[in-house]
Wavefront OBJ file of the C-alpha trace (Angstrom):
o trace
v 5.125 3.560 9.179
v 3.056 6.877 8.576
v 4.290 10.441 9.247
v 1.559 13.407 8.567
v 3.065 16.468 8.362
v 0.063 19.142 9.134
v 1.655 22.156 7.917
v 3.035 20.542 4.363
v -0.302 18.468 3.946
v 1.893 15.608 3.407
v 1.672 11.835 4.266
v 5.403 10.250 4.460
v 4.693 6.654 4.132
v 7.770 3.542 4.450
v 6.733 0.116 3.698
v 8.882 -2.696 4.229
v 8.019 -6.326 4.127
v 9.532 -9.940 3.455
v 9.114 -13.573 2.561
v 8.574 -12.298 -0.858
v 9.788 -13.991 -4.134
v 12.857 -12.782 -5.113
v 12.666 -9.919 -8.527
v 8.597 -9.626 -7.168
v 7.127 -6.641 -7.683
v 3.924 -5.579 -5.408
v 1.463 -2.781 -6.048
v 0.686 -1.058 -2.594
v -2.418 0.654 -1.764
v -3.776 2.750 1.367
v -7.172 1.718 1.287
v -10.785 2.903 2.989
v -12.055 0.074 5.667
v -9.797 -2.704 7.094
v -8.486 -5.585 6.556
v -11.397 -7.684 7.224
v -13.797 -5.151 5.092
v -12.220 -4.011 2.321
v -12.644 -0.888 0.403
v -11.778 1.476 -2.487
v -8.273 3.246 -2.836
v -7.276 6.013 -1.077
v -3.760 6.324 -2.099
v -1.948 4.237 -4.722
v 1.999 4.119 -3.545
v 5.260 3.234 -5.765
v 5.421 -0.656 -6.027
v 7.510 -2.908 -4.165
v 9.963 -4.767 -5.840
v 11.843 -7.708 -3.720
v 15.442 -8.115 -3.373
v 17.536 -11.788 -3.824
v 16.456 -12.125 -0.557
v 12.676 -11.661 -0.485
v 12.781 -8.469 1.577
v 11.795 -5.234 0.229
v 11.141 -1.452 1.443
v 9.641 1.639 -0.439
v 9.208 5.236 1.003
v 6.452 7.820 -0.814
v 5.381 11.231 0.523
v 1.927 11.583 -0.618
v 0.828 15.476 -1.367
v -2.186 17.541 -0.352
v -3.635 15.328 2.189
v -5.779 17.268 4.590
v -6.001 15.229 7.880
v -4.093 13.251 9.842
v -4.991 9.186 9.575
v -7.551 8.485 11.357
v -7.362 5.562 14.529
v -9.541 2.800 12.273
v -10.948 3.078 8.502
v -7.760 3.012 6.663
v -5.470 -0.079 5.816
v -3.009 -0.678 3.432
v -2.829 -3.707 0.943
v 0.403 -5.320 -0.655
v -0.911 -7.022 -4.002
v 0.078 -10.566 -5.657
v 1.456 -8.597 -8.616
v 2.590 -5.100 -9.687
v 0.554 -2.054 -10.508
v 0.659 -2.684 -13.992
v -0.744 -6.495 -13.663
v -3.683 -6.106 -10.991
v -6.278 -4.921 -13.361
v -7.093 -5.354 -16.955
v -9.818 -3.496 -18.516
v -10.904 -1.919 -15.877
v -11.299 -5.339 -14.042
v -9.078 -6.935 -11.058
v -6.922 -9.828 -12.222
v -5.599 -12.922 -10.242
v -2.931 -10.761 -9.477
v -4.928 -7.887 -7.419
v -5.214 -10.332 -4.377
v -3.701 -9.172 -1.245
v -1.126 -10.953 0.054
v 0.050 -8.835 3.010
v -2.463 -6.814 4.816
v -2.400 -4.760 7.799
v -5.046 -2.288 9.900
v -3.739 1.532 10.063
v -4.423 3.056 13.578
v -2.956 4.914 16.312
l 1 2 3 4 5 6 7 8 9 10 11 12 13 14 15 16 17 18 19 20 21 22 23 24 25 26 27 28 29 30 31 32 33 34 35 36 37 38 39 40 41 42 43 44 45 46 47 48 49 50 51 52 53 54 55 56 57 58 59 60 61 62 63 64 65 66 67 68 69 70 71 72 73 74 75 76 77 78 79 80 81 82 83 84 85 86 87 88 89 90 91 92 93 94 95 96 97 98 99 100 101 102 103 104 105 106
């Protein structure tokens, strides 16, 4: 769920998802393109860590964002493993491959 706020410049953004391993941690991206052609990073969010259930939620408000999201062109990507395990180097690891993925539009 996305919430601009026009007057702050601020994106309030609330992930939840499930069927995750239990302990997992997830980096979370809003990302340029869709699902289906993938682009660079627009904004990195806080990770997602999964309860003893599998389920997990995360809420970020993201700061000086001038527009509104736009109907297609941005989507946002939860990742095999955590922020600190997608890349090495510079490079994406096994663990930068989405495993949830979903189109943002109106």
């Amino acid at each position: 769920k996305l919430t601009y706020d026009p007057a702050n410049k601020t994106l309030g953004v609330n992930v939840t998802a499930s069927g995750l391993v239990a302990g997992s941690a997830h980096a979370v991206h809003i990302h340029l393109g869709s699902c289906d052609s993938q682009g660079a990073v627009k904004y990195p969010l806080n990770d997602l860590v999964a309860s003893p259930a599998g389920t997990a939620e995360a809420t970020a408000v993201v700061q000086n964002v001038d527009q509104a999201p736009p109907a297609s062109g941005w989507y946002i990507n939860v990742h095999l493993g955590s922020s600190s395990q997608i890349e090495q180097n510079g490079q994406p690891t096994l663990y930068f491959q989405p495993i949830i993925c979903g189109n943002i539009g109106k």
